[in-house]
NUZA-438707 format. One line per 8 residues: number of its first residue (from 1); their letters; for each residue x, y, z of N, C-alpha, C. Coordinates in pm, whole numbers. Layout:
BEGIN
NUM> A> X/Y/Z/X/Y/Z/X/Y/Z  ... $
% end
This chain:
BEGIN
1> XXXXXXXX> 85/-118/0/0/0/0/89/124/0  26/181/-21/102/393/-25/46/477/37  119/560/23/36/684/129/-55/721/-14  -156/744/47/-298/787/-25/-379/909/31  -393/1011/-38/-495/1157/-16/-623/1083/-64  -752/1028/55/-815/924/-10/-925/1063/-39  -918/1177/33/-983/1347/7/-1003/1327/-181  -888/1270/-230/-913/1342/-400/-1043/1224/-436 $
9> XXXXXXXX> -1040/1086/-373/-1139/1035/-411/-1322/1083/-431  -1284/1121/-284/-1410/1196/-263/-1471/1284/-350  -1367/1392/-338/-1389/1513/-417/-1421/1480/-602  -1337/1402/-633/-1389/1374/-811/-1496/1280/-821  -1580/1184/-716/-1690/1168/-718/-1823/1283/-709  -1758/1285/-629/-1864/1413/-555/-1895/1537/-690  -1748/1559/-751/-1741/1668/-854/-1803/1583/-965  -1797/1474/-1019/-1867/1415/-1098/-2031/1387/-1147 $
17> XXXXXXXX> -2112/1419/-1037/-2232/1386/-1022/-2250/1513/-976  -2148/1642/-960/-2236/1760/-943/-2218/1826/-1089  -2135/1765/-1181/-2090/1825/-1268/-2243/1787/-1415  -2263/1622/-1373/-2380/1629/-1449/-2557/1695/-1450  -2512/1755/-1369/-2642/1901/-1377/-2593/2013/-1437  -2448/1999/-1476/-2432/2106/-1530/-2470/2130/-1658  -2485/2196/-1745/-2492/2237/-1890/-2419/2338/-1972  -2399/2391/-1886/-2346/2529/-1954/-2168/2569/-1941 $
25> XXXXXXXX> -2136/2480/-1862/-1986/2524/-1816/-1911/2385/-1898  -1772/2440/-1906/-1668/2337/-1950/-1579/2240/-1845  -1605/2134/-1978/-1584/2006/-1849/-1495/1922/-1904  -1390/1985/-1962/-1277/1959/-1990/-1194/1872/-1890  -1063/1792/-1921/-968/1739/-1877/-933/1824/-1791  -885/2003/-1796/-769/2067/-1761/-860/2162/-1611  -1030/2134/-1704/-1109/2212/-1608/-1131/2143/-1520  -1148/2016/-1505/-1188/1927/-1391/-1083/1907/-1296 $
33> XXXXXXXX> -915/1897/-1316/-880/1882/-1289/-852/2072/-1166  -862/2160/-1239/-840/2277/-1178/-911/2291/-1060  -1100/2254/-1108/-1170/2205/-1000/-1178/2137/-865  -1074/1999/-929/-1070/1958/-788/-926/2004/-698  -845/2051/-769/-723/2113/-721/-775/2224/-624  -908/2279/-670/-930/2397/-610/-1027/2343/-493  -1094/2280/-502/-1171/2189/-380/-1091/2132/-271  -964/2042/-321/-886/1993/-230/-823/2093/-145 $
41> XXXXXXXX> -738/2239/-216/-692/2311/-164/-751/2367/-29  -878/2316/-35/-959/2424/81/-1022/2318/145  -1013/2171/163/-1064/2067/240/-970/1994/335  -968/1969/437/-851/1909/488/-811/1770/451  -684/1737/423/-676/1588/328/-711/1443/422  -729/1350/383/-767/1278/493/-654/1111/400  -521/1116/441/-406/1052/382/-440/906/517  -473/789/442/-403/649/445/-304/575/369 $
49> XXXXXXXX> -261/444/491/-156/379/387/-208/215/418  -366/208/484/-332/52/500/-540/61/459  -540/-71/430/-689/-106/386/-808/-37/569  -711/-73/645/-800/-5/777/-869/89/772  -749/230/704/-739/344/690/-864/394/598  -867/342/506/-972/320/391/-1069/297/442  -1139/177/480/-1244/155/573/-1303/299/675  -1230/303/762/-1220/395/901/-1287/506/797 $
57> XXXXXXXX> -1225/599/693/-1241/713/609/-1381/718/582  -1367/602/498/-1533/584/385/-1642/624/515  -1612/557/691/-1708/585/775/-1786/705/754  -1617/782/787/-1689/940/806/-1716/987/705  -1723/924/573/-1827/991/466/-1947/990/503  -2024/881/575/-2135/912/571/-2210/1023/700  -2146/1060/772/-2141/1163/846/-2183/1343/745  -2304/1348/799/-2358/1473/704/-2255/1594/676 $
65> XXXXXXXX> -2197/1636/805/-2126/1743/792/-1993/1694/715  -1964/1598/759/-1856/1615/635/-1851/1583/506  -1970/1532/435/-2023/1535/321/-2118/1683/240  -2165/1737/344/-2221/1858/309/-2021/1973/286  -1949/1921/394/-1873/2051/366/-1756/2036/219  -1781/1903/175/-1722/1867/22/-1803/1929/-79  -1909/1872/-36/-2023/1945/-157/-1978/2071/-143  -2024/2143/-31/-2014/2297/-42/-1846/2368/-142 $
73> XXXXXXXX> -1754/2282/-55/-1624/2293/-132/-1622/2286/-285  -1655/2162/-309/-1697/2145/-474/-1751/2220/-496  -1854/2281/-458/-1980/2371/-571/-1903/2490/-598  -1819/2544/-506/-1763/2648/-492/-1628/2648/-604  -1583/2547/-593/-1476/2526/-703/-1541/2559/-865  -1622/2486/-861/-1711/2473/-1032/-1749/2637/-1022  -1808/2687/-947/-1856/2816/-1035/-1705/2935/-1014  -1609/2876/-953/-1510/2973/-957/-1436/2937/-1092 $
81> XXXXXXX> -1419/2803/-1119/-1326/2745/-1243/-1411/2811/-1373  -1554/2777/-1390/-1607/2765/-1480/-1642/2950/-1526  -1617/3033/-1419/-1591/3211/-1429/-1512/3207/-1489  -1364/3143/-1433/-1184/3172/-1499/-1169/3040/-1562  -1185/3007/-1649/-1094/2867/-1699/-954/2949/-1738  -866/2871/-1714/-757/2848/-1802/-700/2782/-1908  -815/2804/-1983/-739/2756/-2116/-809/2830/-2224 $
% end
Protein backbone atom coordinates (compact mmCIF):
# COMPACT_ATOMS: atom_id res chain seq x y z
CA UNK A 1 0.00 0.00 0.00
CA UNK A 2 1.02 3.93 -0.25
CA UNK A 3 0.36 6.84 1.29
CA UNK A 4 -2.98 7.87 -0.25
CA UNK A 5 -4.95 11.57 -0.16
CA UNK A 6 -8.15 9.24 -0.10
CA UNK A 7 -9.83 13.47 0.07
CA UNK A 8 -9.13 13.42 -4.00
CA UNK A 9 -11.39 10.35 -4.11
CA UNK A 10 -14.10 11.96 -2.63
CA UNK A 11 -13.89 15.13 -4.17
CA UNK A 12 -13.89 13.74 -8.11
CA UNK A 13 -16.90 11.68 -7.18
CA UNK A 14 -18.64 14.13 -5.55
CA UNK A 15 -17.41 16.68 -8.54
CA UNK A 16 -18.67 14.15 -10.98
CA UNK A 17 -22.32 13.86 -10.22
CA UNK A 18 -22.36 17.60 -9.43
CA UNK A 19 -20.90 18.25 -12.68
CA UNK A 20 -23.80 16.29 -14.49
CA UNK A 21 -26.42 19.01 -13.77
CA UNK A 22 -24.32 21.06 -15.30
CA UNK A 23 -24.92 22.37 -18.90
CA UNK A 24 -23.46 25.29 -19.54
CA UNK A 25 -19.86 25.24 -18.16
CA UNK A 26 -16.68 23.37 -19.50
CA UNK A 27 -15.84 20.06 -18.49
CA UNK A 28 -12.77 19.59 -19.90
CA UNK A 29 -9.68 17.39 -18.77
CA UNK A 30 -7.69 20.67 -17.61
CA UNK A 31 -11.09 22.12 -16.08
CA UNK A 32 -11.88 19.27 -13.91
CA UNK A 33 -8.80 18.82 -12.89
CA UNK A 34 -8.40 22.77 -11.78
CA UNK A 35 -11.70 22.05 -10.00
CA UNK A 36 -10.70 19.58 -7.88
CA UNK A 37 -7.23 21.13 -7.21
CA UNK A 38 -9.30 23.97 -6.10
CA UNK A 39 -11.71 21.89 -3.80
CA UNK A 40 -8.86 19.93 -2.30
CA UNK A 41 -6.92 23.11 -1.64
CA UNK A 42 -9.59 24.24 0.81
CA UNK A 43 -10.64 20.67 2.40
CA UNK A 44 -8.51 19.09 4.88
CA UNK A 45 -6.76 15.88 3.28
CA UNK A 46 -7.67 12.78 4.93
CA UNK A 47 -4.06 10.52 3.82
CA UNK A 48 -4.03 6.49 4.45
CA UNK A 49 -1.56 3.79 3.87
CA UNK A 50 -3.32 0.52 5.00
CA UNK A 51 -6.89 -1.06 3.86
CA UNK A 52 -8.00 -0.05 7.77
CA UNK A 53 -7.39 3.44 6.90
CA UNK A 54 -9.72 3.20 3.91
CA UNK A 55 -12.44 1.55 5.73
CA UNK A 56 -12.20 3.95 9.01
CA UNK A 57 -12.41 7.13 6.09
CA UNK A 58 -15.33 5.84 3.85
CA UNK A 59 -17.08 5.85 7.75
CA UNK A 60 -16.89 9.40 8.06
CA UNK A 61 -18.27 9.91 4.66
CA UNK A 62 -21.35 9.12 5.71
CA UNK A 63 -21.41 11.63 8.46
CA UNK A 64 -23.58 14.73 7.04
CA UNK A 65 -21.26 17.43 7.92
CA UNK A 66 -18.56 16.15 6.35
CA UNK A 67 -20.23 15.35 3.21
CA UNK A 68 -22.21 18.58 3.09
CA UNK A 69 -18.73 20.51 3.66
CA UNK A 70 -17.22 18.67 0.22
CA UNK A 71 -20.23 19.45 -1.57
CA UNK A 72 -20.14 22.97 -0.42
CA UNK A 73 -16.24 22.93 -1.32
CA UNK A 74 -16.97 21.45 -4.74
CA UNK A 75 -19.80 23.71 -5.71
CA UNK A 76 -17.63 26.48 -4.92
CA UNK A 77 -14.76 25.26 -7.03
CA UNK A 78 -17.11 24.73 -10.32
CA UNK A 79 -18.56 28.16 -10.35
CA UNK A 80 -15.10 29.73 -9.57
CA UNK A 81 -13.26 27.45 -12.43
CA UNK A 82 -16.07 27.65 -14.80
CA UNK A 83 -15.91 32.11 -14.29
CA UNK A 84 -11.84 31.72 -14.99
CA UNK A 85 -10.94 28.67 -16.99
CA UNK A 86 -7.57 28.48 -18.02
CA UNK A 87 -7.39 27.56 -21.16
Amino acid sequence: MRLYNYMEEVVKDILEKLLLKKQDICKCQKCKFDMMAHALNRLPPKYVVSNKGIVFTKLQEVEIQFRTDVVKEVTRAIEHISKNPQH
